[in-house]
N, C-alpha and C positions, 0 to 999 in steps of 0.2 A: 395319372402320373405327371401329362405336361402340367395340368394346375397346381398338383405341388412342390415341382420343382421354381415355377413363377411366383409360387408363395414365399417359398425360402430364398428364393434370389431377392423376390420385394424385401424381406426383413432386414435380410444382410446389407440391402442399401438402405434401409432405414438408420439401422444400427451403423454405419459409416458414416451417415450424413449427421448423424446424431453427433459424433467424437470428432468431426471435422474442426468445429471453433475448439473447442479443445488442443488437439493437435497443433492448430497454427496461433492460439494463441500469445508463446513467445514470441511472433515474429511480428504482432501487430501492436503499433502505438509507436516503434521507436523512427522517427525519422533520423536520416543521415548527417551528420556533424562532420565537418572534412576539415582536418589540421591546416593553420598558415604556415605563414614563415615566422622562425625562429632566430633571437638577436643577443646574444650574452653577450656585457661589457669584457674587456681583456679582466678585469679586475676580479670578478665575479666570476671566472673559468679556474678551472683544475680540481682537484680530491680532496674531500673534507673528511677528515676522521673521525667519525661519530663515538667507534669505543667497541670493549668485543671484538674485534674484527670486522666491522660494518662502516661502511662506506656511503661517503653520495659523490656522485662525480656531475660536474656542470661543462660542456663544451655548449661549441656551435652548431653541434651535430645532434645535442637533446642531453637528457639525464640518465644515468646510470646508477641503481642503489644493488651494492655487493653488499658479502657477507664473504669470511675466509673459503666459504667452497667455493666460489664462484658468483656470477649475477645473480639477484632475485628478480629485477623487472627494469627493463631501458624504456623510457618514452619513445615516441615514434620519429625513426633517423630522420635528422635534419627537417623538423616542424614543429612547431607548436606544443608543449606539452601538453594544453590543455587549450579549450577555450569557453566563451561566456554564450546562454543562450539567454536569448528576449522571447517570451512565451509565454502561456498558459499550458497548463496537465490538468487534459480532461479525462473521459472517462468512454469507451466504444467498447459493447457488445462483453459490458464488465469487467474490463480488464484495461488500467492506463493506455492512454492514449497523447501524444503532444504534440500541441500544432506550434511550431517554431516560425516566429514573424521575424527573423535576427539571430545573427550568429557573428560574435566575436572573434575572428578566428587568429590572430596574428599577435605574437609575445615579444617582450623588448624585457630581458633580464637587467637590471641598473646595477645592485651590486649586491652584496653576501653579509650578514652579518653572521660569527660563529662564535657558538657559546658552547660549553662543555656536554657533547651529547648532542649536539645543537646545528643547525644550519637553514638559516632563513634568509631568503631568496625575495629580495623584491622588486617589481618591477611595474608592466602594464600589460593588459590586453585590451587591443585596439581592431578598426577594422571602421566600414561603410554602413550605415542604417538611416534608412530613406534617401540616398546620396551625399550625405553628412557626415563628414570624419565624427568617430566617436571612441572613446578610450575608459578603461575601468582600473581602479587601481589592483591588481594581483600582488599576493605574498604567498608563497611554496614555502613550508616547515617540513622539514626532514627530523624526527626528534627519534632516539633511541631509546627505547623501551627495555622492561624487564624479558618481551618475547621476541623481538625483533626491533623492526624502524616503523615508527608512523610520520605518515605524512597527509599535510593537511594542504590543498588549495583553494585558499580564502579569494571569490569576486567582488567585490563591494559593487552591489546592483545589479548582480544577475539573478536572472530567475533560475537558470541552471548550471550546470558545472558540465560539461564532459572533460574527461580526462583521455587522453590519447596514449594507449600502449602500445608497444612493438609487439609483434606477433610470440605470441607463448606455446612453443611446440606441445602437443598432448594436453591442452586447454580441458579439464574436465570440472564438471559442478561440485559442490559438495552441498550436503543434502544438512540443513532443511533449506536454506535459502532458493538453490538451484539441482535440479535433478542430478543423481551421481551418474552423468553420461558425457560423452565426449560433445565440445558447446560449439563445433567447427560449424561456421558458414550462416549463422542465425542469429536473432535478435534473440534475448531472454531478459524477461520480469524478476526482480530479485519478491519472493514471496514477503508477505507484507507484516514483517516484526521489529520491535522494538529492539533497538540497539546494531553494532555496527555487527554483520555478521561476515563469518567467513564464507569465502563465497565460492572460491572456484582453488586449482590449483595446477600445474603443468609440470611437463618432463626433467623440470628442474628442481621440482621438490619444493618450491614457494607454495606459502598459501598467500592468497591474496582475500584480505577482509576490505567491503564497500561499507562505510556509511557517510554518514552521520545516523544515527535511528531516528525513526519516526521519519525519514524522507522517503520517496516514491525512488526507488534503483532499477537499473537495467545495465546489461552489457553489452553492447553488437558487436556482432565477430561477422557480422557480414562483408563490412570492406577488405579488400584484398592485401595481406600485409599487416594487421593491424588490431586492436581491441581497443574499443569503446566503454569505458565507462560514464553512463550518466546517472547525475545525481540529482534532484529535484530543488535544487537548496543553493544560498548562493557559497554554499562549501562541501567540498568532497574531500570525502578522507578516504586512504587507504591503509589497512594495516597490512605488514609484510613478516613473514612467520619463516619456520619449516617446513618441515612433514607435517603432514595433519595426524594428530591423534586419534584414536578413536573416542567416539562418543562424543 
């Protein structure tokens, strides 16, 4: 009797240790990216009307993109919307992995240009690499769509993009890209297809779509406060929806 219950406890840790990298493997490969300070010109501040009912709002406290019910998605208050990584995306125990030498973290908005539908944002993202001031040119498009806003964050010479969101109450996946479960307190792998996919979605009834396709995605909802989008590419895009439909 003791030998087989020591046989099915051996299996049952077998069969654990088996689903183990499984289990943790959304939380491995993303290092932490941390917002700077944020600098809008007076000029380039207040509500652009994109059309529809949809909105992008520019302050000193970050961006805001409405629709007539309410927000779809704010950057993270008072920081950085985004910032530039210096790196390579490798590859640990089959599942992306990146080892970040540099991070951009600090934005300086210059001024707005607005076309019908339109609103583009240009400025710099700057910061320290090796003790050396260093600067990239940034331009943010907010463009209104047939489904919502897209919006695009071009770095000229990054190897990465993260994006910085303010915290999305009831953050849950939408399935294929990320598991259809609530995504609190953990790194996640966007699975790996072509074109921008919708990704996740929250208590607000947004969906939020990551790409560009063909890049390596991830989101961290580890920091406190906050969501992480990284994108492998020197441009992240985000689409901004409804409800998600089915199928």
């Amino acid at each position: 009797m003791v030998a087989l219950v020591v046989s099915v406890t051996a299996a049952l840790l077998l069969g654990v240790a088996e689903k183990v990298p499984v289990l943790l493997r959304t939380d491995i490969g993303l290092d932490r990216v941390d917002p700077g300070l944020l600098t809008v010109a007076t000029d380039a501040r207040g509500i652009v009307t994109l059309g529809r009912g949809y909105t992008v709002a520019a302050y000193q406290s970050g961006f805001r993109v409405s629709a007539d019910s309410g927000p779809l998605v704010d950057t993270i208050t008072r920081g950085s919307p985004v910032s530039a990584v210096l790196g390579t995306l490798g590859e640990r125990d089959g599942h992306p992995a990146e080892d970040v030498d540099a991070t951009l973290d600090h934005v300086r908005i210059d001024d707005v240009r607005i076309q019908p539908g339109r609103a583009t944002y240009d400025g710099v993202v700057y910061g320290t690499v090796d003790g050396a001031p260093r600067s990239m040119t940034l331009r943010l498009l907010f463009l209104l769509t047939s489904a919502g806003v897209y919006v695009q964050a071009d770095v000229e010479g990054a190897d990465a993009v993260v994006v910085h969101l303010d915290y999305m109450p009831a953050t849950t996946g939408l399935v294929p890209a990320l598991p259809e479960r609530a995504l609190r307190n953990r790194g996640w792998w966007l699975e790996p297809r072509e074109g921008e996919q919708r990704a996740l979605t929250s208590a607000r009834g947004t969906v939020v779509g990551v790409g560009p396709g063909l890049s390596t995605r991830g989101v961290d909802l580890r920091p406190d406060g906050r969501l992480d989008v990284h994108v492998w590419s020197s441009r992240a895009t985000l689409t901004l929806t409804g409800v998600p439909r089915p199928g």
